[in-house]
N, C-alpha and C positions, 0 to 999 in steps of 0.2 A: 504494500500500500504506500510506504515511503517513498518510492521507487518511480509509482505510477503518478503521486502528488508531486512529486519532483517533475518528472515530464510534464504534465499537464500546467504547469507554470514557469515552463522554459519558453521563451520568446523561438520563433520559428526560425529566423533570420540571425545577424550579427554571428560576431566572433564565438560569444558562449550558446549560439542558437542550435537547435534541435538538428537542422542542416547540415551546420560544422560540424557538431557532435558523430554525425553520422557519418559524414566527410571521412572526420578524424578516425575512427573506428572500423571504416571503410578500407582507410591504407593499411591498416594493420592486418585484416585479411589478405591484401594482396603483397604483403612482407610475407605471411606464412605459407601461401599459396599460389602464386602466380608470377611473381619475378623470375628473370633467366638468371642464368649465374653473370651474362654480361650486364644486366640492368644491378644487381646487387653489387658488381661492381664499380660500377656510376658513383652509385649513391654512396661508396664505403671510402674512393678514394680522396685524395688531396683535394680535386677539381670540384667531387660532389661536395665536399663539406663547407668549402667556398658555397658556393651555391645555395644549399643548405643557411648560410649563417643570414643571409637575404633575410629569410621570413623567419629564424632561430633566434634573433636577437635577445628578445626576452630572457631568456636561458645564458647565463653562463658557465663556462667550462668548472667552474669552480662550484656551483650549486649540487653536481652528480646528477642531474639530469641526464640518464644513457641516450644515444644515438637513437634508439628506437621509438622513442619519443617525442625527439628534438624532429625526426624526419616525418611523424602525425603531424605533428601542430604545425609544420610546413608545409605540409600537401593543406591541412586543413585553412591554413591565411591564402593560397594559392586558391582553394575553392572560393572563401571569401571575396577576395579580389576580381574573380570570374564573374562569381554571382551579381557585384554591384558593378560590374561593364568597366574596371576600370585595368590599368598595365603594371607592368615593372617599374617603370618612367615616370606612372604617377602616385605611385608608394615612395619612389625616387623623391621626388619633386616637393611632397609633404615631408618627409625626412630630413630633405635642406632647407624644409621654413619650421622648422618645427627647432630644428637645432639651431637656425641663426636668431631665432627668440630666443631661445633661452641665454647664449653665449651674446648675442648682439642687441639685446634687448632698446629697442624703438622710441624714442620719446612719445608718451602718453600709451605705454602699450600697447602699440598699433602693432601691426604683424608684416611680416617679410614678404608674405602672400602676395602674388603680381608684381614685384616690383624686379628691375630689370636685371637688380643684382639675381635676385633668386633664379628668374630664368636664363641667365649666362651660367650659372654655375649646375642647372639643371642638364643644358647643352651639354655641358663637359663631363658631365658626369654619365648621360646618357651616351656620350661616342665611349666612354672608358667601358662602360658597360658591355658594348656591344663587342669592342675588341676582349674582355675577356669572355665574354657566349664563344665567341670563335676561336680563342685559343683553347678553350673547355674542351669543348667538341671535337678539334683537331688534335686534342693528347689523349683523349678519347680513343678518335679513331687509331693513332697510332699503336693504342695499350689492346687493339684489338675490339672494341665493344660498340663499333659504331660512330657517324658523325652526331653522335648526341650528346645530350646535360642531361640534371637535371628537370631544369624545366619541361623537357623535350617528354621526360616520364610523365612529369606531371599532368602533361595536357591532353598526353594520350590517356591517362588513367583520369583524366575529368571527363571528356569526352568519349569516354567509353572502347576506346580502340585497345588499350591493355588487355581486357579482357574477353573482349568478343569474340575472338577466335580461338580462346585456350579454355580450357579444361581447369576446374581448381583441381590443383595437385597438393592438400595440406601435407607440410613433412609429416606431421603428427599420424596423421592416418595411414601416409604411402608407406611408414617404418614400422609402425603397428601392423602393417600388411606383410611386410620384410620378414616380421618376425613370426608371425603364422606362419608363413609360407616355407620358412626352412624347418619347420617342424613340423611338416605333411607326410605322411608317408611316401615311401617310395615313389609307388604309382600314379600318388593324387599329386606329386610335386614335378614329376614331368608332365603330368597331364596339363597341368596349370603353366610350367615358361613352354609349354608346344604351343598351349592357347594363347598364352601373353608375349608375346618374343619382346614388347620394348617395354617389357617390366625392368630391367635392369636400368634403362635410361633412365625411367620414369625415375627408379631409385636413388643414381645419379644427383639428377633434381631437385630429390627432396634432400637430403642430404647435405648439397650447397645451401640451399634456402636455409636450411638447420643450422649451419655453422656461423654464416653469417646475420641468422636472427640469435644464435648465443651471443657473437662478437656482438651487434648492438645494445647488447640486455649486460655487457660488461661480463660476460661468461666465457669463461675459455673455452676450446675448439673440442668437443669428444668427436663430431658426428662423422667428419673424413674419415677418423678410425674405426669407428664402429662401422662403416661403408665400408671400407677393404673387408674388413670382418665379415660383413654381410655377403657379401659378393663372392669372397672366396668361399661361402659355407653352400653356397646356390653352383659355383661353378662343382666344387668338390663331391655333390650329390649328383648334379647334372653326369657327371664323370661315372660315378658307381651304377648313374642310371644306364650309359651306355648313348647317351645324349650328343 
């Protein structure tokens, strides 16, 4: 009843709105289920965390706020900012009238708002911007994962393109399935990789997704090990099967 009192006097919209919330709780699904190992690498590296500290700021590295966190409440400002029509540029652009009040403060408290200081320094900030999107993207591709960021995730998993053609793959479930499946009998365990042949991939998959939602959760790495583990006990029966 807490629960449902709570919702029912949550505002629909805004940052703490019903929306967000769901936004927010939204990417955590698709952290457990649905990223490739090259989108978890986006988001894990140097490039991503840049990226990341855009809509992060609130959070300092010093509060312990984990990465898995810090990478909701970004997608979820990122919804935010979608929903009310507006860009990077103009989170941007509030950012430099917001900061030269407080540090520049106006005779009679007037605000920096429109004035031609603010939009020079908007310009500059927005070409910087842009050159770092393109060097993102281009060390990026280099590290192998695509001409993308960040945002690039973001817009596809607003827009719904993240998921519309995959499959949720939860670790949690594909490794609970790993682990039935090497204690099948003989029969019913060839019968099961003749009928699954990209069961191993699939396992693959979850597995990365598992290691780097430990690394974001500040947990160290079991699950690549427990994968070789898994995998050689699948290939090792495959073998006795005659497979």
């Amino acid at each position: 009843m807490v629960l449902i009192n709570n919702l029912a006097n949550t505002p629909l919209t805004g940052i703490g709105g019903l929306k967000e919330i769901m936004a927010h709780e939204s990417w955590h699904r698709i952290q457990a289920g649905y990223l490739t190992p090259k989108e978890s690498k986006i988001l894990s590296n140097v490039f991503g965390k840049q990226d990341l500290e855009f809509f992060g700021m609130p959070f300092k590295n010093d509060w312990g706020v984990q990465p898995i966190e810090i990478q909701a409440l970004a997608f979820q400002r990122f919804f935010t900012m979608k929903q009310q029509g507006l860009t990077r540029m103009d989170l941007l652009r509030d950012g430099i009238v917001e900061t030269l009040n407080q540090n520049f403060p106006r005779n009679g408290g007037r605000s920096w708002g429109g004035k031609l200081t603010t939009d020079a320094l908007a310009v500059l900030a927005e070409g910087w911007e842009r050159i770092i999107a393109f060097y993102n993207r281009s060390m990026n591709y280099i590290e192998g994962n695509g001409f993308r960021n960040v945002y690039d995730i973001f817009e596809d998993a607003y827009q719904g393109r993240l998921t519309a053609e995959r499959k949720m793959e939860s670790f949690v479930q594909v490794m609970r399935e790993a682990d039935e499946v090497a204690n099948l009998p003989d029969v019913e365990f060839e019968e099961f990789m003749a009928n699954n042949s990209g069961f191993e991939d699939k396992l693959t998959r979850a597995a990365i997704r598992k290691d780097y939602w430990d690394s974001w959760k500040g947990r160290s790495n079991q699950a690549i090990a427990k994968l070789d583990s898994d995998i050689a006990v699948l290939k090792q029966q495959a073998n006795q099967g005659g497979c």
